[in-house]
C-alpha positions as CSV (number, residue, x, y, z in Angstrom):
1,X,37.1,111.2,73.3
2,X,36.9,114.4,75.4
3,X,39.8,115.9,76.7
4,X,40.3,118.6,79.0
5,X,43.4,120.9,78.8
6,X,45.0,123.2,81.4
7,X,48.3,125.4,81.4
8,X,50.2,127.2,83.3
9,X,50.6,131.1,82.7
10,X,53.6,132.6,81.0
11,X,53.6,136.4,82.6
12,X,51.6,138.5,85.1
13,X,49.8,139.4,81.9
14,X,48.7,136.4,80.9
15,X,47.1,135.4,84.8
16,X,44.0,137.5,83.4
17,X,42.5,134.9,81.8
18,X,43.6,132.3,84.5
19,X,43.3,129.4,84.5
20,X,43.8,128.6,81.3
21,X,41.7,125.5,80.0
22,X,39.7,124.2,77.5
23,X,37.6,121.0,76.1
24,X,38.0,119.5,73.1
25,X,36.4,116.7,71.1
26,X,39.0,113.7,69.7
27,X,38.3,111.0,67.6
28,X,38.5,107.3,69.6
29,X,41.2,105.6,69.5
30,X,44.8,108.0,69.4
31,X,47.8,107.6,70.4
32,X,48.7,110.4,72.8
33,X,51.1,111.7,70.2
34,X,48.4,111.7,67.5
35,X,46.2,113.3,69.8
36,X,49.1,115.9,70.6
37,X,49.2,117.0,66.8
38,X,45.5,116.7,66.3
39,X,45.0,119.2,68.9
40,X,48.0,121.4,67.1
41,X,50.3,121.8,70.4
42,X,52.5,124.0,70.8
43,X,51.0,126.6,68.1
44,X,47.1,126.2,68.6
45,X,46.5,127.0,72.5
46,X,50.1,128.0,73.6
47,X,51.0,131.3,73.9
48,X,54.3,132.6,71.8
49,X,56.4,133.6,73.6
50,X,58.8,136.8,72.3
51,X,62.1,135.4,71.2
52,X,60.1,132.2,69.6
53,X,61.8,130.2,72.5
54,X,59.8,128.1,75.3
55,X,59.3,124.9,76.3
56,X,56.4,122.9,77.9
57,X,56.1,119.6,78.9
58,X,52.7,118.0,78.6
59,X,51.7,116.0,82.2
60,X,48.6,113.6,82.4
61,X,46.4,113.9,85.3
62,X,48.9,112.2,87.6
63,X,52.0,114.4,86.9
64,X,53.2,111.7,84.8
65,X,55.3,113.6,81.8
66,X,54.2,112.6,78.9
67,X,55.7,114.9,76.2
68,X,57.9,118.0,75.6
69,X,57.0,120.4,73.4
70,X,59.0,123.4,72.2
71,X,57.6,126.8,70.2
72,X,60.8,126.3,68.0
73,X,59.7,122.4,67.4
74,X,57.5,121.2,64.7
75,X,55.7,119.0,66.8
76,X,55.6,117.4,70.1
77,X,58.5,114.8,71.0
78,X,56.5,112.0,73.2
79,X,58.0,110.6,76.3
80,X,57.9,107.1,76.7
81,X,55.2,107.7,78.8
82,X,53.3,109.0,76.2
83,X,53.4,106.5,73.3
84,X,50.5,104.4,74.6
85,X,46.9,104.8,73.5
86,X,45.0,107.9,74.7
87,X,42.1,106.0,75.8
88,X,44.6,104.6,78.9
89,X,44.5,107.8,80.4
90,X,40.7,108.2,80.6
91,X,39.5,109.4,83.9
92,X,36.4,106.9,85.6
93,X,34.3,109.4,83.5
94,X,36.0,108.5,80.2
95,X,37.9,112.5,79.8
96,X,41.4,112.4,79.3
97,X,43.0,115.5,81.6
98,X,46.0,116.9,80.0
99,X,48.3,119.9,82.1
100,X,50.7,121.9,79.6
101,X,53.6,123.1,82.1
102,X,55.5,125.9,81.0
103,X,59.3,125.4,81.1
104,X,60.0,129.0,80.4
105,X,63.2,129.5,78.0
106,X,65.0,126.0,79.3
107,X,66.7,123.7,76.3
108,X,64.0,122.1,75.3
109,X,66.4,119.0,74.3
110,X,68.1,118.8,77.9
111,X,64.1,118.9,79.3
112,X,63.3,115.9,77.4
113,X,66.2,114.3,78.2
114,X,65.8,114.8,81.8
115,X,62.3,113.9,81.7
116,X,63.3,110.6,79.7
């Protein structure tokens, strides 16, 4: 399954390489929180962020918020939004579009919460 990722910049700095996406290649038939660790977020494509504090919340192609994930978390914390197959949120031309919103420094926690 292909699925394209965007994210938001973190600093002025980081705008340079704006916007900030990539493609990558998942096996059929994930969950979206598999799909989340396969593709190693936060730490493979996320920026760190000095202080080793951010959160991002990871939105389908609809806005629809579908996990948190924090740069002091292991892994990504699903919303219930996100526990359902990753094949549901296939575009008509079978990609899965994933935007990574940066949260800045909020509580990560109280984000999910709020989200939930």
């Amino acid at each position: 399954m292909r699925i394209h990722l965007t994210r938001d910049s973190v600093a002025a700095g980081d705008d340079i390489d704006a916007p900030h996406h990539a493609t990558v290649d998942l096996p059929d038939g994930l969950d979206t929180p598999d799909a989340l660790a396969a593709l190693d977020l936060p730490r493979a494509w996320l920026p760190q962020i000095g202080g080793g504090r951010a959160t991002w919340v990871v939105r389908g192609a609809d806005g629809t918020p579908l996990a948190v994930l924090a740069q002091q978390w292991p892994q990504a914390r699903p919303l219930p939004a996100g526990l359902g197959p990753l094949a549901a949120l296939a575009g008509p031309d079978g990609t899965v579009r994933l935007h990574v919103e940066y949260r800045r420094q909020l509580d990560p926690d109280a984000e999910y919460e709020r989200l939930g």
